[in-house]
PDB file of N, CA, C and O in Angstrom, chain B, residues numbered from 101:
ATOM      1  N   UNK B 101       0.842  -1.177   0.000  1.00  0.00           N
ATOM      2  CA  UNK B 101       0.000   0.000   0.000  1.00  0.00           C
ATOM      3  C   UNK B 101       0.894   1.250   0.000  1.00  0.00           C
ATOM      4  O   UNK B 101       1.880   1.453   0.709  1.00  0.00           O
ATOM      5  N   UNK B 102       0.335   2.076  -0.969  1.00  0.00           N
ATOM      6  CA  UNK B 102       1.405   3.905  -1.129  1.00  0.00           C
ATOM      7  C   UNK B 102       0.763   4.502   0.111  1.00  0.00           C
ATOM      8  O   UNK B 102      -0.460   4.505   0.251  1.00  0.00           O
ATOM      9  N   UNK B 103       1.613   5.014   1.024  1.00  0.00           N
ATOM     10  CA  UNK B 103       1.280   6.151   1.759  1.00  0.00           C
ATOM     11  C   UNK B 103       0.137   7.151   1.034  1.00  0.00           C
ATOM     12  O   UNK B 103      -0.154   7.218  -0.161  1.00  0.00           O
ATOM     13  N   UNK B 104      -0.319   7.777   1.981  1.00  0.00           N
ATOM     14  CA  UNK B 104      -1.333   8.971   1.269  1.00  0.00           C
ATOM     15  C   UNK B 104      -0.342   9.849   0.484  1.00  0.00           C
ATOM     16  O   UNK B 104      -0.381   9.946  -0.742  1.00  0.00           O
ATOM     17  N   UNK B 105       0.748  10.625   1.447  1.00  0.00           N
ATOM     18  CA  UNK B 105       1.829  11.024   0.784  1.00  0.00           C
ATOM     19  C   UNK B 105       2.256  11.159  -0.435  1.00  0.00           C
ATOM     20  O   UNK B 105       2.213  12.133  -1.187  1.00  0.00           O
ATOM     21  N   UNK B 106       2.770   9.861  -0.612  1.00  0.00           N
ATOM     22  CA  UNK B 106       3.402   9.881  -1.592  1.00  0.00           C
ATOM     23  C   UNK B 106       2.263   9.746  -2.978  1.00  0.00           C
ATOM     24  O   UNK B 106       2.401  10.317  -4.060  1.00  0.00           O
ATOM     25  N   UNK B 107       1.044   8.752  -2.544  1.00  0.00           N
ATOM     26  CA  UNK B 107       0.324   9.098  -3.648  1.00  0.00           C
ATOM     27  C   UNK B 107       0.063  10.230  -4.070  1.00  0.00           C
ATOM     28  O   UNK B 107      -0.018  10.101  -5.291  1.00  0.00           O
ATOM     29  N   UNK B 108      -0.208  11.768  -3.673  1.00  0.00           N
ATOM     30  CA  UNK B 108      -0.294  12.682  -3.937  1.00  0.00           C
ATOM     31  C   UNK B 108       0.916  13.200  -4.449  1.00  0.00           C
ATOM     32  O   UNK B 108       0.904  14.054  -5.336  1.00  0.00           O
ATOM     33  N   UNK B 109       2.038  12.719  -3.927  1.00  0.00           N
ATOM     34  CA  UNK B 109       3.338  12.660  -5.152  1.00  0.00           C
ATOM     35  C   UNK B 109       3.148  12.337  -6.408  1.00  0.00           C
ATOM     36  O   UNK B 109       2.983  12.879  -7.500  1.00  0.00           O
ATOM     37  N   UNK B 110       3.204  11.517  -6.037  1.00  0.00           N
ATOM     38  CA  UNK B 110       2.775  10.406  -7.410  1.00  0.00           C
ATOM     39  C   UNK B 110       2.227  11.380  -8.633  1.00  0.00           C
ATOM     40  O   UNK B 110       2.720  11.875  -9.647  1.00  0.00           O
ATOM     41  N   UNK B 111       0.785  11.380  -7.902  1.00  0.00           N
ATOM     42  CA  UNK B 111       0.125  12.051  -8.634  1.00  0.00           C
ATOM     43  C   UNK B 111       0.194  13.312  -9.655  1.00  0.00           C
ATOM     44  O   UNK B 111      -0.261  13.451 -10.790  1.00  0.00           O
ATOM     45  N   UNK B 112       1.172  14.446  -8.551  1.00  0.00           N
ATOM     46  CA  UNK B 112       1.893  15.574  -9.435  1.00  0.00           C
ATOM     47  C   UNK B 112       2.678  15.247 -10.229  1.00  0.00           C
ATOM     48  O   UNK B 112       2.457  15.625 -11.380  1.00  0.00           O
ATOM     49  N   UNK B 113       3.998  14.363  -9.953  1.00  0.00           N
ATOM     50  CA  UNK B 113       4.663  13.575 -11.266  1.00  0.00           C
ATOM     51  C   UNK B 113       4.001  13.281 -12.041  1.00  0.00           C
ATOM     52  O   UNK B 113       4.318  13.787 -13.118  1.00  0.00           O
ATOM     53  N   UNK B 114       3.133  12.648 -12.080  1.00  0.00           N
ATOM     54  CA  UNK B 114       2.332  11.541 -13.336  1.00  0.00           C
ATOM     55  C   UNK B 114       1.475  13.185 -13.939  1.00  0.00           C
ATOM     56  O   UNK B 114       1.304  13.293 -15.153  1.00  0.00           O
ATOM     57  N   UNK B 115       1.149  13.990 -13.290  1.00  0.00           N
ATOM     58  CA  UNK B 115       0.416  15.439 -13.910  1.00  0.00           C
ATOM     59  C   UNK B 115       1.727  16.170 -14.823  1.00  0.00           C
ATOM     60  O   UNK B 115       1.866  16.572 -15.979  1.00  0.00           O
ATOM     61  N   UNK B 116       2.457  16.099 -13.763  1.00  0.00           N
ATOM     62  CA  UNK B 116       3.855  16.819 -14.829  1.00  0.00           C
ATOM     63  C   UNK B 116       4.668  16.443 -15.509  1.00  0.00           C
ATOM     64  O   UNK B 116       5.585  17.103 -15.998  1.00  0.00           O
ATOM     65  N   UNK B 117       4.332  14.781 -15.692  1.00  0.00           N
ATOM     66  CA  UNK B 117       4.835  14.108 -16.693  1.00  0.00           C
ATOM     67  C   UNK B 117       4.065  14.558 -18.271  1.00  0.00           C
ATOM     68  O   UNK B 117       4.574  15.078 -19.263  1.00  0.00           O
ATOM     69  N   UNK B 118       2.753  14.148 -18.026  1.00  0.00           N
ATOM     70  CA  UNK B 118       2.098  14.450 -18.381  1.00  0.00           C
ATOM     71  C   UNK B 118       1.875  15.693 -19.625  1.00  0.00           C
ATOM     72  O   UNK B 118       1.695  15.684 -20.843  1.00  0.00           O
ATOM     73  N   UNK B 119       2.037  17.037 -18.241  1.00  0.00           N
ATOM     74  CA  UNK B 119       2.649  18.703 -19.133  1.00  0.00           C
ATOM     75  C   UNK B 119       3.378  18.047 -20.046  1.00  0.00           C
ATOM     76  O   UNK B 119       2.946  17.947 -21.195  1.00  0.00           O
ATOM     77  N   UNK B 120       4.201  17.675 -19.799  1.00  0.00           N
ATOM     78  CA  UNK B 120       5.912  18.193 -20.055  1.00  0.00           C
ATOM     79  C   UNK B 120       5.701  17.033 -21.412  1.00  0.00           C
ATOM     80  O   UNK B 120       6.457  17.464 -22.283  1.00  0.00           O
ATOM     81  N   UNK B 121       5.117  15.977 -21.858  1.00  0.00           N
ATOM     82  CA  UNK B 121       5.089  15.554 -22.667  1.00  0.00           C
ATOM     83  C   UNK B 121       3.520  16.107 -23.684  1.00  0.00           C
ATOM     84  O   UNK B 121       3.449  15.932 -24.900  1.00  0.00           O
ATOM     85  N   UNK B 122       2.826  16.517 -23.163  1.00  0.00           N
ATOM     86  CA  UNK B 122       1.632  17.675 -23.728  1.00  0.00           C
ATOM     87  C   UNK B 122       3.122  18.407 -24.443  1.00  0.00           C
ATOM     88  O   UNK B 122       3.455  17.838 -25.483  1.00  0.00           O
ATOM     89  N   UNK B 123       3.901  19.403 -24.079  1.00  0.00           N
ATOM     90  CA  UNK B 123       4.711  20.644 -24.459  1.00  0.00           C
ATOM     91  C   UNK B 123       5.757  20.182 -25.538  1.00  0.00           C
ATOM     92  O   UNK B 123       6.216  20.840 -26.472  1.00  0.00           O
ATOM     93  N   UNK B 124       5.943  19.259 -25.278  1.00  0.00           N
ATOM     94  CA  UNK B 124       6.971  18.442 -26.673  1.00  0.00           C
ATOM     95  C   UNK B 124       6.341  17.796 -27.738  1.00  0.00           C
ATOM     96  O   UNK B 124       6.912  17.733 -28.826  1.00  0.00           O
ATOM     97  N   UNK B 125       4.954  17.183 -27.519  1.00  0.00           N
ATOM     98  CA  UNK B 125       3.710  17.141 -28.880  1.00  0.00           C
ATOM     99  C   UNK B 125       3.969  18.414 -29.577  1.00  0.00           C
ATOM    100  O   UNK B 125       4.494  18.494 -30.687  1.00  0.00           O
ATOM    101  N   UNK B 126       3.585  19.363 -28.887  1.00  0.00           N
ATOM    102  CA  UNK B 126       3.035  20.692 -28.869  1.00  0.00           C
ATOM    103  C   UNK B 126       4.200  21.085 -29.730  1.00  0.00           C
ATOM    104  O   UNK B 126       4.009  21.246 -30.936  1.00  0.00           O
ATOM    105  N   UNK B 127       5.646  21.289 -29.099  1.00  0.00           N
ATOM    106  CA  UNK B 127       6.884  21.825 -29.735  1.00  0.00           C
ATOM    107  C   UNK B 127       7.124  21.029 -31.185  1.00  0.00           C
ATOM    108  O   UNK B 127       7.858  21.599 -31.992  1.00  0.00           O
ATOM    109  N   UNK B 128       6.559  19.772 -31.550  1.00  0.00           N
ATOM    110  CA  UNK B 128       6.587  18.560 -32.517  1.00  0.00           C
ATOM    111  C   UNK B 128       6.235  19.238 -33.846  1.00  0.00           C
ATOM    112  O   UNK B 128       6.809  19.151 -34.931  1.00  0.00           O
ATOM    113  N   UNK B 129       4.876  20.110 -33.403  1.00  0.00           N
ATOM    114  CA  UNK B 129       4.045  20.271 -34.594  1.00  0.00           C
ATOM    115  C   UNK B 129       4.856  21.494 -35.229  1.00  0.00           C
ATOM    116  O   UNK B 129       5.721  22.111 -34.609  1.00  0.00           O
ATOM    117  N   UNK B 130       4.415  21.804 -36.725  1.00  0.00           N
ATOM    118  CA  UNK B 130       4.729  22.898 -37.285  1.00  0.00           C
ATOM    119  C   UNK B 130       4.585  24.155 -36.607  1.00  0.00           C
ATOM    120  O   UNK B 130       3.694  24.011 -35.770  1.00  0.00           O
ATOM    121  N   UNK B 131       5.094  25.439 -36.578  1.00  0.00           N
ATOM    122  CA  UNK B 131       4.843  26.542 -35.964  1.00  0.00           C
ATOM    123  C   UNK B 131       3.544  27.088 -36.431  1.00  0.00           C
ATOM    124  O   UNK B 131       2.902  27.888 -35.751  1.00  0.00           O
ATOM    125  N   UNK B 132       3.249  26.759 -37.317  1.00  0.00           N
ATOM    126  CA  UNK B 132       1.640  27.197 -37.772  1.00  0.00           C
ATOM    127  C   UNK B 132       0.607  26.433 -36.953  1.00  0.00           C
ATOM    128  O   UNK B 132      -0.280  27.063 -36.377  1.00  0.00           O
ATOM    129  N   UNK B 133       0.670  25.299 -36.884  1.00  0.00           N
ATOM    130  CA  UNK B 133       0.247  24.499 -36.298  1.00  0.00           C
ATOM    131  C   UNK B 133      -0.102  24.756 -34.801  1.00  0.00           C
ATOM    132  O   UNK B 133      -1.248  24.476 -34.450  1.00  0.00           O
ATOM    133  N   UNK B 134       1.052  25.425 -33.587  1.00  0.00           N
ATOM    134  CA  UNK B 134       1.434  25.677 -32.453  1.00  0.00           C
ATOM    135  C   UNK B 134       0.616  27.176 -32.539  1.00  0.00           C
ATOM    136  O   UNK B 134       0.121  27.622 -31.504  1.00  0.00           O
ATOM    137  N   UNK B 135       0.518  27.794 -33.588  1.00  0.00           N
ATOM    138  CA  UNK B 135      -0.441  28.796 -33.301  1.00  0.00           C
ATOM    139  C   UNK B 135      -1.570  28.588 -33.238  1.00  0.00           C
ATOM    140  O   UNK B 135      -2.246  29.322 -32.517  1.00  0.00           O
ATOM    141  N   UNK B 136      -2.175  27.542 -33.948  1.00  0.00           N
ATOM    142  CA  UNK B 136      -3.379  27.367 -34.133  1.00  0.00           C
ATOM    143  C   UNK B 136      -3.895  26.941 -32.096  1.00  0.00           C
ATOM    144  O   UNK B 136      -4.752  27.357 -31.317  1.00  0.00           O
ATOM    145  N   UNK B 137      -2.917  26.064 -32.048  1.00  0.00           N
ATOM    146  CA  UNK B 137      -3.243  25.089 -30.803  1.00  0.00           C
ATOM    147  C   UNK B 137      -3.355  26.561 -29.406  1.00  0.00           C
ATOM    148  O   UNK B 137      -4.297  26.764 -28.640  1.00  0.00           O
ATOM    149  N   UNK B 138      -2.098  27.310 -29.510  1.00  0.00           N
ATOM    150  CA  UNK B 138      -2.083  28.284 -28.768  1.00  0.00           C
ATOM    151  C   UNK B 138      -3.472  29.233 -29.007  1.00  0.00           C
ATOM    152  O   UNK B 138      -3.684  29.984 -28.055  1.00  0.00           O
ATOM    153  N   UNK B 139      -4.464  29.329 -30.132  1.00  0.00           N
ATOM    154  CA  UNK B 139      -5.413  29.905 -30.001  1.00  0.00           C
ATOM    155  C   UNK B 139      -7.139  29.432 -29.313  1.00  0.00           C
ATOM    156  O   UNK B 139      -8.143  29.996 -28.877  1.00  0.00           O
ATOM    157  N   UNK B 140      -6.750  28.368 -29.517  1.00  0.00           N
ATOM    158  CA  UNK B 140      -7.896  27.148 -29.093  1.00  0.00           C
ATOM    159  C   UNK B 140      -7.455  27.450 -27.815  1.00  0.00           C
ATOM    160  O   UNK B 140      -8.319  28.043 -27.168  1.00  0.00           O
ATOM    161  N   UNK B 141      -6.045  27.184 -27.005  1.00  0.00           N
ATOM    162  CA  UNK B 141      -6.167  27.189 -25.912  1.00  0.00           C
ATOM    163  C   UNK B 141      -6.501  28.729 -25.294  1.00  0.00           C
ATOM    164  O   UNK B 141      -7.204  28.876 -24.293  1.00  0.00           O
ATOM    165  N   UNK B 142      -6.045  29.575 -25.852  1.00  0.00           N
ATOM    166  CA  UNK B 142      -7.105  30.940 -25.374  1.00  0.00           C
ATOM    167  C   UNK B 142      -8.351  31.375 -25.265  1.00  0.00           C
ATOM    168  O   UNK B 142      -8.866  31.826 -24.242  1.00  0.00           O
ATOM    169  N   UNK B 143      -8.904  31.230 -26.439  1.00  0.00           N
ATOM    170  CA  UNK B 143     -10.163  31.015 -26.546  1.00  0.00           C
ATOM    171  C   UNK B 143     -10.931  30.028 -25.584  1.00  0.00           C
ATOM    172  O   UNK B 143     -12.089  30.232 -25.219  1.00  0.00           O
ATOM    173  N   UNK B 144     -10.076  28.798 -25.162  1.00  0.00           N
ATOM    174  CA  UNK B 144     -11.010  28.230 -24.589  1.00  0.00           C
ATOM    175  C   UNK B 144     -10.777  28.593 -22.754  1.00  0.00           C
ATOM    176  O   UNK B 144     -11.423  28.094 -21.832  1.00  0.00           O
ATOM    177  N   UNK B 145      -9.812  29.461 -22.672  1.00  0.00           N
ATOM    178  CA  UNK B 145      -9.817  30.180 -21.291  1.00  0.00           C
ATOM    179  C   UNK B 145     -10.364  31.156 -20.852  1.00  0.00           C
ATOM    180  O   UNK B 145     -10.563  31.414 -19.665  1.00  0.00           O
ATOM    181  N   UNK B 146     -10.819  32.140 -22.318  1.00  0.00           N
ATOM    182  CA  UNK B 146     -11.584  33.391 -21.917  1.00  0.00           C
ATOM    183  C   UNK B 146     -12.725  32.679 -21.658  1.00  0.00           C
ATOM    184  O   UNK B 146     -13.356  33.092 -20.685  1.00  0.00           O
ATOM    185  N   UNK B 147     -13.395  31.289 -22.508  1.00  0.00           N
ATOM    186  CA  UNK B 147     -14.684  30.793 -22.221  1.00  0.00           C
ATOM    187  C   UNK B 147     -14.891  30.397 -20.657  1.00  0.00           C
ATOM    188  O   UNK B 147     -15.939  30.785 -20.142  1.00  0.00           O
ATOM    189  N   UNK B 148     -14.188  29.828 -20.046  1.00  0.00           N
ATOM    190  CA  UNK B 148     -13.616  29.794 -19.062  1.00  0.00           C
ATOM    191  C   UNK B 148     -13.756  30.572 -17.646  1.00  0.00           C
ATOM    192  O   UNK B 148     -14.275  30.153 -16.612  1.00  0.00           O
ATOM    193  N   UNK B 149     -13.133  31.849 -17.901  1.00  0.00           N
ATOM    194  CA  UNK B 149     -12.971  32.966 -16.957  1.00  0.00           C
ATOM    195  C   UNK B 149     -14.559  33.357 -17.246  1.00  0.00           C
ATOM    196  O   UNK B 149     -15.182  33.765 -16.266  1.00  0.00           O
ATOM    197  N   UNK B 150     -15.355  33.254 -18.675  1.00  0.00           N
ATOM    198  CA  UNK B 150     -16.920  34.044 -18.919  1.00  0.00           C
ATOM    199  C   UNK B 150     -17.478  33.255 -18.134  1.00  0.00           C
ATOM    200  O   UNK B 150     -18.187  33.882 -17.348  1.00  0.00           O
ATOM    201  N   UNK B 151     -17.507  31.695 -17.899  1.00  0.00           N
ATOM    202  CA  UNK B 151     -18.274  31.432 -17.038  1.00  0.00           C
ATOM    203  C   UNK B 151     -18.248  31.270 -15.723  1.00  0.00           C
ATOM    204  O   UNK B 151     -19.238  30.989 -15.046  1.00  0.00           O
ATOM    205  N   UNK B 152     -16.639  31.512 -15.123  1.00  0.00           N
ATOM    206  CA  UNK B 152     -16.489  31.654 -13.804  1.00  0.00           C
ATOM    207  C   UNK B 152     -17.539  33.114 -13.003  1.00  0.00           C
ATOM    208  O   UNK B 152     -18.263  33.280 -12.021  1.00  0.00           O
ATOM    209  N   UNK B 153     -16.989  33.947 -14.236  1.00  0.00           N
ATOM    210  CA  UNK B 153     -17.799  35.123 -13.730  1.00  0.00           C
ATOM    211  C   UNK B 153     -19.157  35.444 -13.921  1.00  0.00           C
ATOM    212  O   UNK B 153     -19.520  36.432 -13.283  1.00  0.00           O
ATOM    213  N   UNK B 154     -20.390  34.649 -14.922  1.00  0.00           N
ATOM    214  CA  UNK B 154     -21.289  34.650 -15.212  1.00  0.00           C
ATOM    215  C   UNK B 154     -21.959  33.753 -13.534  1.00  0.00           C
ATOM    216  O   UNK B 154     -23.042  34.052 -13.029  1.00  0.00           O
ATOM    217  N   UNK B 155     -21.113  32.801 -13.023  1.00  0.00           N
ATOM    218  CA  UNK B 155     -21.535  32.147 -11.767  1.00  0.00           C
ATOM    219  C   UNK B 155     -21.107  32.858 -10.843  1.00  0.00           C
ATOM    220  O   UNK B 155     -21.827  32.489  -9.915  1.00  0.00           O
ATOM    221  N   UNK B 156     -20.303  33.777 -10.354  1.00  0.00           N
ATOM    222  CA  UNK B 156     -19.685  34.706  -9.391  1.00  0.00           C
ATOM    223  C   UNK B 156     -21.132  35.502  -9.626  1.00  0.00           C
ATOM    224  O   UNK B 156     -21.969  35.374  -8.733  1.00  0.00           O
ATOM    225  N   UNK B 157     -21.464  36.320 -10.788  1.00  0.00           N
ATOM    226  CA  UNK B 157     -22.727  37.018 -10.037  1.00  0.00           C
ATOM    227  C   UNK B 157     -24.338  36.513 -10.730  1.00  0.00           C
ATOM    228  O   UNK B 157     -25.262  37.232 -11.111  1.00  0.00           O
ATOM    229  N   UNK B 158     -24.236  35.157 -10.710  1.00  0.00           N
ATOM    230  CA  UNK B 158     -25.192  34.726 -10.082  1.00  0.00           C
ATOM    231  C   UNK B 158     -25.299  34.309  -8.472  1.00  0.00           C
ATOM    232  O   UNK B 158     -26.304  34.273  -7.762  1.00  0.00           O
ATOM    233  N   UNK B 159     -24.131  34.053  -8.194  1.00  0.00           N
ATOM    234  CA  UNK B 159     -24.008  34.121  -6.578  1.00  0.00           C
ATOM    235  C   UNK B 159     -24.456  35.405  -6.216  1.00  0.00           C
ATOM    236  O   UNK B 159     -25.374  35.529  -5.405  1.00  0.00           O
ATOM    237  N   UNK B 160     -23.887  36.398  -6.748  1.00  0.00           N
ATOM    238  CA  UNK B 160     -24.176  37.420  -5.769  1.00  0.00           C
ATOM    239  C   UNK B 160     -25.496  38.118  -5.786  1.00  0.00           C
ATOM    240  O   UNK B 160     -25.784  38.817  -4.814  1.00  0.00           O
ATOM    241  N   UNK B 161     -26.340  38.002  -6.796  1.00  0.00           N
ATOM    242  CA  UNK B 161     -27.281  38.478  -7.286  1.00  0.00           C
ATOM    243  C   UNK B 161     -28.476  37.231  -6.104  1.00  0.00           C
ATOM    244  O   UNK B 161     -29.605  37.532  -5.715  1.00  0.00           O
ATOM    245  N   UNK B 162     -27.868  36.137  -5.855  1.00  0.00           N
ATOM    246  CA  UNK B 162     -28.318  35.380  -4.964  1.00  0.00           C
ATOM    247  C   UNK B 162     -28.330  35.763  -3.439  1.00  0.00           C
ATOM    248  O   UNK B 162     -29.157  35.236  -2.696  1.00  0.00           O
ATOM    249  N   UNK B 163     -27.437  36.657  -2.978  1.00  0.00           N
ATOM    250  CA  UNK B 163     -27.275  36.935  -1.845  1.00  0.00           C
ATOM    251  C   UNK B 163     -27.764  38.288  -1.740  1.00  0.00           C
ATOM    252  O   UNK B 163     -28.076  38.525  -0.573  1.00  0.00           O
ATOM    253  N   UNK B 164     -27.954  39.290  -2.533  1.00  0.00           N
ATOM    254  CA  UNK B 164     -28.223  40.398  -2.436  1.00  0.00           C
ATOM    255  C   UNK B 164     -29.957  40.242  -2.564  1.00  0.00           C
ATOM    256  O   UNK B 164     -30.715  40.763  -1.746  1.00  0.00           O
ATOM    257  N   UNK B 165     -30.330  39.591  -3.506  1.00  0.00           N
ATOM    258  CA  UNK B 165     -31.954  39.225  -3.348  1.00  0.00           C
ATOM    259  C   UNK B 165     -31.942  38.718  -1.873  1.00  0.00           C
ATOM    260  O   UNK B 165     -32.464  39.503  -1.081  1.00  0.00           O
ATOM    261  N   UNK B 166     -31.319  37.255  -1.211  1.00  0.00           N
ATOM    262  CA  UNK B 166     -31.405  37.348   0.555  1.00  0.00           C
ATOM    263  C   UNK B 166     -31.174  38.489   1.442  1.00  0.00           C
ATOM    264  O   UNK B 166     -31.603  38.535   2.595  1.00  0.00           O
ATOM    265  N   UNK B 167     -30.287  39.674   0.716  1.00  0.00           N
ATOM    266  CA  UNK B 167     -30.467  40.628   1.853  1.00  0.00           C
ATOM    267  C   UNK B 167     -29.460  40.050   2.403  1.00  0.00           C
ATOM    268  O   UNK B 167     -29.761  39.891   3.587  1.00  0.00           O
ATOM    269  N   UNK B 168     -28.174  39.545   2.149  1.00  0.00           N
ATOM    270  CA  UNK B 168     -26.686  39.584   2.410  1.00  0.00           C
ATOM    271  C   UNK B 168     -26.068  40.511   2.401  1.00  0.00           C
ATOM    272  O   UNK B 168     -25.223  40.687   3.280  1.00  0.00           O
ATOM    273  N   UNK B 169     -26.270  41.396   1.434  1.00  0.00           N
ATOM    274  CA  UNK B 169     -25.287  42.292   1.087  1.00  0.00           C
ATOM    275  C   UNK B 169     -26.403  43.127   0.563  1.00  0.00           C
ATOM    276  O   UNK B 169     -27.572  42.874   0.270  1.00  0.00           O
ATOM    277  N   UNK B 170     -25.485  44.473   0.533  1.00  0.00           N
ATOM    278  CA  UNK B 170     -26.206  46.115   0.675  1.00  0.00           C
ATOM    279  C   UNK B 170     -25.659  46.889  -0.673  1.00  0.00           C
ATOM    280  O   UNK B 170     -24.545  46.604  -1.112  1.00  0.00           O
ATOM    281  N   UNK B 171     -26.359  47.726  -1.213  1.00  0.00           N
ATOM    282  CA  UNK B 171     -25.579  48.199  -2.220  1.00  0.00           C
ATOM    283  C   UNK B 171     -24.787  49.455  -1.667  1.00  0.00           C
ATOM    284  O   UNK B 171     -25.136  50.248  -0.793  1.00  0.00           O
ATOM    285  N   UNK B 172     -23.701  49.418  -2.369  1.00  0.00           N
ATOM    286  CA  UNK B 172     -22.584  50.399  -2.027  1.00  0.00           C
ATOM    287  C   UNK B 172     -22.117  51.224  -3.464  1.00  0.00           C
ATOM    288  O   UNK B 172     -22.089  50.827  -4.628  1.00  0.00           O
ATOM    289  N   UNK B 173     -21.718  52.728  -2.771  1.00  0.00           N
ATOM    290  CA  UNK B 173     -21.163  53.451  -4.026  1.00  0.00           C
ATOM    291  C   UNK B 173     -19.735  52.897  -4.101  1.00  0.00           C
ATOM    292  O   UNK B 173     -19.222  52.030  -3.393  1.00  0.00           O
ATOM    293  N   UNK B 174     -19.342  53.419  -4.864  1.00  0.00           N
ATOM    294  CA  UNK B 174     -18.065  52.926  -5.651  1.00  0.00           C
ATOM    295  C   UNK B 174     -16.591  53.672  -4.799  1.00  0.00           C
ATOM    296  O   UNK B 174     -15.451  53.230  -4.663  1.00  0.00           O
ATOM    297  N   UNK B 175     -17.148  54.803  -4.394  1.00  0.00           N
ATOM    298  CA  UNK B 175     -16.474  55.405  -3.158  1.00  0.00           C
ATOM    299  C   UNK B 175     -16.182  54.817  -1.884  1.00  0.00           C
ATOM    300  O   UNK B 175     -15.057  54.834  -1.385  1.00  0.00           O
ATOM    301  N   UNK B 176     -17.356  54.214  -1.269  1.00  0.00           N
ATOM    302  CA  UNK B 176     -17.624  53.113  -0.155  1.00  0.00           C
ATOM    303  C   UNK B 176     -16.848  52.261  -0.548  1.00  0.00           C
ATOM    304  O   UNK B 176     -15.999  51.928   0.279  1.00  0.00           O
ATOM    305  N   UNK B 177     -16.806  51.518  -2.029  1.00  0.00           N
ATOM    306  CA  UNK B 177     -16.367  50.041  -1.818  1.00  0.00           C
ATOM    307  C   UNK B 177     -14.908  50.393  -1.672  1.00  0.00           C
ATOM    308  O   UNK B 177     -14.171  49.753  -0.922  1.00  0.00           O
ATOM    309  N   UNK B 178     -14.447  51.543  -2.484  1.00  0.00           N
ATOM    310  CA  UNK B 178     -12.563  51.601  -2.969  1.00  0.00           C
ATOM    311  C   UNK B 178     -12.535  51.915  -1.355  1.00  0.00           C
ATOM    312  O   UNK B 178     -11.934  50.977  -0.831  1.00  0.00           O
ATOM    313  N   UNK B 179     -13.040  53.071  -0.151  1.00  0.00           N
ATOM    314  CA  UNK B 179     -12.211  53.073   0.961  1.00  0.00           C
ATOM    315  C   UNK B 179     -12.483  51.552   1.506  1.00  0.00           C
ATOM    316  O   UNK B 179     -11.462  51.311   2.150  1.00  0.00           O
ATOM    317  N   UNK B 180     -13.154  50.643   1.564  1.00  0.00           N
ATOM    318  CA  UNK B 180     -13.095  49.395   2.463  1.00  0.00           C
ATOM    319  C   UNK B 180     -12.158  48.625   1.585  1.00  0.00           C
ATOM    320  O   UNK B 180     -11.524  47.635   1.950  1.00  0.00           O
ATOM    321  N   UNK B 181     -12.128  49.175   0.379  1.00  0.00           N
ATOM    322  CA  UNK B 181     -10.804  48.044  -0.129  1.00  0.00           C
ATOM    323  C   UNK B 181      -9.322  48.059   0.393  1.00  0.00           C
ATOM    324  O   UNK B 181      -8.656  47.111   0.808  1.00  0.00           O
ATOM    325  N   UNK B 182      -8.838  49.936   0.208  1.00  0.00           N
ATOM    326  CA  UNK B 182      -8.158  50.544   0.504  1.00  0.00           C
ATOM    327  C   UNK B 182      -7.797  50.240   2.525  1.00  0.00           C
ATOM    328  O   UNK B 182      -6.685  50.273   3.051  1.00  0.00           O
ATOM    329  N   UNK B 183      -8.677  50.065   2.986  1.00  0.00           N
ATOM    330  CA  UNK B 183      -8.283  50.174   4.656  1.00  0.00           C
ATOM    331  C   UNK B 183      -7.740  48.849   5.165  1.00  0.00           C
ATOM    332  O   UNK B 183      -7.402  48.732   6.343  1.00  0.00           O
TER     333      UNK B 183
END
């Protein structure tokens, strides 16, 4: 039996084995090719970040309908950011 430990070792090796042979496919292909791949992978991160933040304020739009949270001017929010 692997320790918990080390399985979670394990695990990052076998992830960064992984990369690191993803990045030499990657380096394999034509440079046209590596652009193409480098654009898919952008595109598919802004999709990404749109729906992290499309669920960030549906959360909040969830808590502010409960009466969690208060609306604030933009003045209010920068000094509580600021302090």
């Amino acid at each position: 039996m692997i320790p918990v430990g080390s399985r979670e070792k394990m695990g990052w090796l076998l992830s960064m084995t992984s990369f690191a042979q993803t990045l030499d496919v990657i380096e394999s292909l034509p440079v046209d090719e590596q652009e193409d791949v480098l654009e898919v992978l952008q595109r598919r991160l802004a999709e990404h970040r749109r729906a992290e933040l499309v669920a960030t304020v549906k959360q909040s739009r969830k808590e502010f309908t409960a009466g969690k949270c208060k609306p604030a001017s933009v003045a209010t929010i920068m000094r509580r950011v600021k302090a």
